[in-house]
C-alpha positions as CSV (number, residue, x, y, z in Angstrom):
1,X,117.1,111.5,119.1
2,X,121.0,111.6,119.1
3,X,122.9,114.3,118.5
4,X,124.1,115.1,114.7
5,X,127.2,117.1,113.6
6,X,125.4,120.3,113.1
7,X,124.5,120.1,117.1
8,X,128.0,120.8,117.8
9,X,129.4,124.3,117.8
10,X,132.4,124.6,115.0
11,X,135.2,126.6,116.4
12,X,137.9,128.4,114.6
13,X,140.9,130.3,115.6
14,X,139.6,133.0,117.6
15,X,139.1,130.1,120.3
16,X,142.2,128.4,120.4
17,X,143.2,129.9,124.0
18,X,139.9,129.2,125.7
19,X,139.3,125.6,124.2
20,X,143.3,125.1,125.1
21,X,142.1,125.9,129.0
22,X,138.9,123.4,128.6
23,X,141.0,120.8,127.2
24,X,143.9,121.6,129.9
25,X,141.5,121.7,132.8
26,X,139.7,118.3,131.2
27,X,143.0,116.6,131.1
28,X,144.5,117.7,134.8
29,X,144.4,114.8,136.1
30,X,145.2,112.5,133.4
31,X,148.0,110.4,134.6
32,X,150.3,110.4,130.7
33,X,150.0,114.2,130.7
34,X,151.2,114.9,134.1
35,X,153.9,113.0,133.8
36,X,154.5,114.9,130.2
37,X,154.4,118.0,132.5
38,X,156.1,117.1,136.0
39,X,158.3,119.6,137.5
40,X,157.5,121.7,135.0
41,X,156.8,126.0,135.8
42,X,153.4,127.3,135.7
43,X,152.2,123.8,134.8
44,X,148.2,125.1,134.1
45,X,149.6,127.3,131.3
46,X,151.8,124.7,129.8
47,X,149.2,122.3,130.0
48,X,146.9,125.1,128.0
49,X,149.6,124.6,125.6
50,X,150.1,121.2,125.2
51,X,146.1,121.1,123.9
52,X,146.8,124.0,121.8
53,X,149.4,122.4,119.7
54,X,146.6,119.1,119.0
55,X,143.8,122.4,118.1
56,X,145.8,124.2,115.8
57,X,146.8,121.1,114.0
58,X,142.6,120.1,114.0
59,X,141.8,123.5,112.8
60,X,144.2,123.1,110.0
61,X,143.9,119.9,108.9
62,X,140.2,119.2,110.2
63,X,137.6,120.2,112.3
64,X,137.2,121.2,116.2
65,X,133.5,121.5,117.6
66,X,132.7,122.2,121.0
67,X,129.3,120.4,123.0
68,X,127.4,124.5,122.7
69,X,129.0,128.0,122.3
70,X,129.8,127.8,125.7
71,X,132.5,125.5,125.2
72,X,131.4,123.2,128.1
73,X,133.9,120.6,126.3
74,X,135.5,120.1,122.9
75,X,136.8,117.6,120.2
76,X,139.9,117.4,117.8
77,X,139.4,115.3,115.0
78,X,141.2,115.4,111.4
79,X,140.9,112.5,108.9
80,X,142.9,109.6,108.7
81,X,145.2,110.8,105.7
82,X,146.6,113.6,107.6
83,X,146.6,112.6,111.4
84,X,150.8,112.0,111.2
85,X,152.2,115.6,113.2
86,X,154.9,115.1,110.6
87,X,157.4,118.5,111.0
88,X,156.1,120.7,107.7
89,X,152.5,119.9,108.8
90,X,153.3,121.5,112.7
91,X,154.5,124.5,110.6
92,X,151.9,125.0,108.0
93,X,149.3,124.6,111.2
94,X,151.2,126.9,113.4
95,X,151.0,124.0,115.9
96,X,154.9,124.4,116.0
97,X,154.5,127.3,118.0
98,X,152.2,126.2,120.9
99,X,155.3,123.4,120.9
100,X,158.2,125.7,121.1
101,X,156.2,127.4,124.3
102,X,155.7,124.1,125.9
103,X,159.5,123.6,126.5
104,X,161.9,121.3,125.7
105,X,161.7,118.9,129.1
106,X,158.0,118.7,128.1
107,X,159.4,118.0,124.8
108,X,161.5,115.3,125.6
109,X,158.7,113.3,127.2
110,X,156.1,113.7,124.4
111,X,158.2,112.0,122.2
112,X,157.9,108.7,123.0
113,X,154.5,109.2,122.7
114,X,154.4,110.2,119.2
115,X,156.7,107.3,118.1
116,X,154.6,104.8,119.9
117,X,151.3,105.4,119.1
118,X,151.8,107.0,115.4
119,X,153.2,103.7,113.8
120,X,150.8,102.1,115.8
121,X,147.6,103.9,114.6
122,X,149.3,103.5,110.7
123,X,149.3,99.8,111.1
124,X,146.0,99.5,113.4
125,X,144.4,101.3,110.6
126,X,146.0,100.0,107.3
127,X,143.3,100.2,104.7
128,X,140.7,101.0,106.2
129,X,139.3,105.1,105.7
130,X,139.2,106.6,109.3
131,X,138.9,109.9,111.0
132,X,141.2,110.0,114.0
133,X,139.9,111.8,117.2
134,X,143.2,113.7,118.5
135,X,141.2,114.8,121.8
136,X,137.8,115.1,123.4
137,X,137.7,116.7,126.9
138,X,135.1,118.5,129.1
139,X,136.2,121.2,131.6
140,X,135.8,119.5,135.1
141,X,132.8,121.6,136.6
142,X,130.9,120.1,133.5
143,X,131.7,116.9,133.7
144,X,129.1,114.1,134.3
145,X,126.4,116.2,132.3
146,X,126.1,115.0,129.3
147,X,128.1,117.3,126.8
148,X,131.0,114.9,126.1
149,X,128.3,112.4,125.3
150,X,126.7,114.5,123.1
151,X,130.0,115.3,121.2
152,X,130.9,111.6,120.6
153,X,127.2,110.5,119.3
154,X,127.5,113.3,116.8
155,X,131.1,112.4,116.0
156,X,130.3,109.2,115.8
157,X,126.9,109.6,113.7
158,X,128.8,111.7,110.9
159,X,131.5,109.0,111.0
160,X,128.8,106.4,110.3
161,X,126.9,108.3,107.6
162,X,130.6,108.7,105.8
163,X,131.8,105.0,105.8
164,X,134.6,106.1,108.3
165,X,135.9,104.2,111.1
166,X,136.5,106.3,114.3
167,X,140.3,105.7,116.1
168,X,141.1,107.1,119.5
169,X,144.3,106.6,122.1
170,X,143.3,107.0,126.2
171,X,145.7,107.0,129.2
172,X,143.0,105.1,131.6
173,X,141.2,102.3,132.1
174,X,138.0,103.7,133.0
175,X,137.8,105.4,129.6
176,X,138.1,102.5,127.9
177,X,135.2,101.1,129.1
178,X,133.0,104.1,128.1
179,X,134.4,104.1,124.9
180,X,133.1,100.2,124.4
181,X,129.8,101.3,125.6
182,X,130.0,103.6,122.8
183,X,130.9,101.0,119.9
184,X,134.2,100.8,120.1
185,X,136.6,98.0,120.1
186,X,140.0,97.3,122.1
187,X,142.9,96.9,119.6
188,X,145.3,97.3,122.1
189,X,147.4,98.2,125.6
190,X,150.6,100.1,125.3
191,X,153.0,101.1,127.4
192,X,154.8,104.0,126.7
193,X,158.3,104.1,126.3
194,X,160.2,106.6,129.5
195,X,157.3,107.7,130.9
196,X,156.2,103.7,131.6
197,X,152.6,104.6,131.9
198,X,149.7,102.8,129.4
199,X,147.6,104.2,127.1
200,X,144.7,102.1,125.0
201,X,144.4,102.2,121.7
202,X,140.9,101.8,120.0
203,X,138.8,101.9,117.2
204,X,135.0,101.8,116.0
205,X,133.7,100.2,112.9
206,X,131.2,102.7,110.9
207,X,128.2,100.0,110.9
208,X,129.0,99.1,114.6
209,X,125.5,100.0,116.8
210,X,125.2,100.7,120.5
């Protein structure tokens, strides 16, 4: 039996800092992020804080679940409507914060990002109702047993039940072919602007099966 929605552990604010460190340590070696963070001081706490900004926005505007209370790995997901980081949103999340901490080098590099894949995902998904899914990540010692599998069948299921389609942007190649064993569909590759490394943008179909 898959996993449902109420498998998943909901998380509130209490865990931003740890979930920031699983989501950090998930993402060390993701090739976008590290190049958001090169040269960068103390680069594992501002990599905490690059994944806090995405949590406090999710906890605001939608949900964050981790696999179990032990917070193996955890998702970011907020629907559709709300998924632009527009600048009163970063406030009214607190997400601003976790920003300002990251620095303005790191700054400079996310940018691009932002303006490429945001217009992106509002024309990729035109019309159609859609939860977005900011991040999923499992911390590295946990990885390969299951627990970010179990997150995206029970993200997936609840999107399914709703109507909703499912969007998602990865930086690697690999991913994306996990993510089409899981349903999903290639829309399309990008490269982003500065930084000159891809990302994939993709989307699943609420009555898609796998």
């Amino acid at each position: 039996m898959k996993p449902e929605i109420n498998d998943l552990y909901r998380l509130n604010k209490s865990h931003i800092t740890k979930a920031g460190i699983i989501l950090g340590d998930a993402f060390k070696h993701d090739p976008v992020w590290n190049k958001v963070l090169e040269n960068v001081p103390d680069p594992d706490r501002k990599r905490r804080l690059l994944f806090e900004t995405p949590l406090r926005f999710g906890l605001k505007y939608g949900q964050v679940y981790a696999a179990s209370p032990e917070m193996e790995g955890v998702a970011v997901i907020v629907p559709g409507e709300l998924a632009d980081m527009t600048f009163p949103r970063l406030i009214k999340s607190g997400a601003i914060i976790s920003a300002i901490k990251l620095g303005s080098d790191a700054g400079r590099k996310m940018k691009p990002v932002g303006s490429t894949l945001t217009p992106d995902r509002n024309e990729n998904m035109k019309g159609r109702p859609y939860v977005y899914l900011f991040a999923i990540g499992v911390a590295e010692e946990f990885q390969g047993k299951g627990f970010g599998k179990k997150m995206l069948h029970a993200l997936i299921d609840s999107c399914s039940r709703a109507g909703l389609y499912l969007y998602l942007e990865t930086e690697t190649e690999n991913n994306v072919e996990l993510y089409k064993h899981f349903g999903f569909q290639l829309i399309k590759k990008v490269t982003i602007p500065k930084i000159e490394l891809p990302m994939w943008e993709l989307f699943r179909s609420p009555d898609n099966s796998y």
